[in-house]
C-alpha positions, 0 to 999 in steps of 0.5 A: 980092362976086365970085361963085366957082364954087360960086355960079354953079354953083347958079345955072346947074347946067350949067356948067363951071370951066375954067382957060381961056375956052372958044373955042366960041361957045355957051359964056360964059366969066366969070372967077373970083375970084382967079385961079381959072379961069373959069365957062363957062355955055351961052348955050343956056338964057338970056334974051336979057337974060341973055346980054346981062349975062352978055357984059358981066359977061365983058369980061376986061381980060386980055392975050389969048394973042398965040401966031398957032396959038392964033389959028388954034385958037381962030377969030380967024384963018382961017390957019393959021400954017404947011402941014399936012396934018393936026394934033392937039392935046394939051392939059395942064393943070399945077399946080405945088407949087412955086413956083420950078419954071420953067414954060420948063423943065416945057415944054421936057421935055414936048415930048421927048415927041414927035418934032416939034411944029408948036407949043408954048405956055402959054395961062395959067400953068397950060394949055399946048397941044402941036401935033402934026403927022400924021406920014406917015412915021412913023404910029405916034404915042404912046398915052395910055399912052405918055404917062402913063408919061413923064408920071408920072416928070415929076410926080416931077421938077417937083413938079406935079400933071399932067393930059393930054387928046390930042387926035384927029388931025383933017385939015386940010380939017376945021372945026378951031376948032370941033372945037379948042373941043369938045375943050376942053369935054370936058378942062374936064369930066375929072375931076381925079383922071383924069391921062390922057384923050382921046375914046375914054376920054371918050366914053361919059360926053361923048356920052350926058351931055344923055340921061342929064341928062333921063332917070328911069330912068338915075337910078332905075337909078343910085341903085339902083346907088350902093345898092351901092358894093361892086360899083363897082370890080368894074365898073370893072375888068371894063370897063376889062379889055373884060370879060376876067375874068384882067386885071380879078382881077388888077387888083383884086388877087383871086382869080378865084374871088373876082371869079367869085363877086362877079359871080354874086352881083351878077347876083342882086342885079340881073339883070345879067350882068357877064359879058355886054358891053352889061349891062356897059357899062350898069353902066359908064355909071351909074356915070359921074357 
């Protein structure tokens, strides 16, 4: 019987579900059963008969993507299919909850997204790739937020679950495949619960994650933290408002007196100051799972 995630997962515990293979050499990708992604496990830690089953077990008999920019991505070409001077990729991965909802049709309304494309595509039928150009002339290129307005209203419009990683600008002298790859390792890691994404929201979490993986006092720290679930929200709110007490209360939908009071009662509690920035970000950080 085919293993499913949670098998290999208990057997290599670093391993990633992703709905695609990962092009970076480091990672093995195996499909799933049923059409259920794959399982990407680092080479890094097997034997070298491991690896070998491993690579054998991951011959996919699956018609590889023909698109000549994922070749280009992905390191099957060196050349690029046309003139660039620099390039970031937006990757999307989508789950319709309808199954007549034409796919063409969900591309075609993303892409108005941006005012020029190099490419758009579907990797598989539910991961698609958006290549932006580095515009010169027009240098003020959307925002995560930008996105995820549009984004939300596609939601509504195609029935479909939608998450978003964009991609950094990176020139076109840069080693592309392999900084492509990275970023496919770290959207494979967000959440599904986290819509929108790119490496400044990841990067805290992405990383620190090989430290936090070996480290006693991070996971002293964090059980003793997850101790006190009340606080979580208030942690998240004052970091994501950079520390600012007005827009965290009003996210939280409080009283400044009331976040004012949580805060001092939670530096007696712990010693941390959730008005001081670094005690912050390390509150921030065991919270990141």
């Amino acid at each position: 019987m085919p293993l499913d995630a949670a098998d290999w997962q208990r057997i290599y515990p670093t391993a990633l579900v992703v709905d695609q293979p990962l092009s970076d050499p480091r990672y093995l990708s195996l499909p799933l059963p049923e059409k259920q992604g794959y399982i990407a496990i680092d080479r890094n830690p097997l034997s070298r008969s491991e690896a070998t089953l491993l690579e054998t077990l991951a011959q996919d008999d699956e018609t590889p993507v023909q698109n000549p920019w994922y070749a280009f991505l992905t390191g099957q070409t060196s050349k690029a299919p046309a003139r660039f001077t620099g390039l970031r990729v937006v990757q999307l991965r989508v789950t319709m909850k309808d199954a007549s909802v034409s796919k063409t049709d969900f591309l075609e309304a993303a892409i108005g997204m941006f005012d020029d494309l190099l490419a758009h595509f579907w990797v598989d039928d539910h991961y698609a790739l958006l290549i932006e150009p580095l515009s010169t002339k027009n240098p003020d290129h959307q925002t995560l937020t930008d996105f995820a307005q549009v984004l939300a209203a596609m939601e509504t419009d195609f029935y479909a679950n939608i998450q978003i990683y964009v991609g950094n600008f990176w020139q076109a002298e840069d080693p592309l495949p392999q900084l492509f790859a990275e970023e496919q390792r770290i959207f494979a890691g967000v959440k599904a619960t986290k819509p929108q994404s790119d490496l400044a929201s990841q990067s805290l979490a992405y990383f620190t994650a090989p430290m936090r993986a070996q480290s006693t006092v991070y996971e002293t720290l964090r059980t003793r933290l997850a101790e006190m679930p009340e606080y979580a929200e208030v942690i998240i709110a004052l970091y994501q408002h950079q520390g600012n007490m007005t827009g965290a209360a009003k996210a939280l939908y409080l009283h400044r007196n009331t976040l004012q009071y949580r805060i001092d009662k939670f530096q007696e509690l712990t010693g941390w100051s959730l008005r001081d920035m670094d005690h912050l970000t390390l509150c921030y950080l065991l919270l990141i799972e």
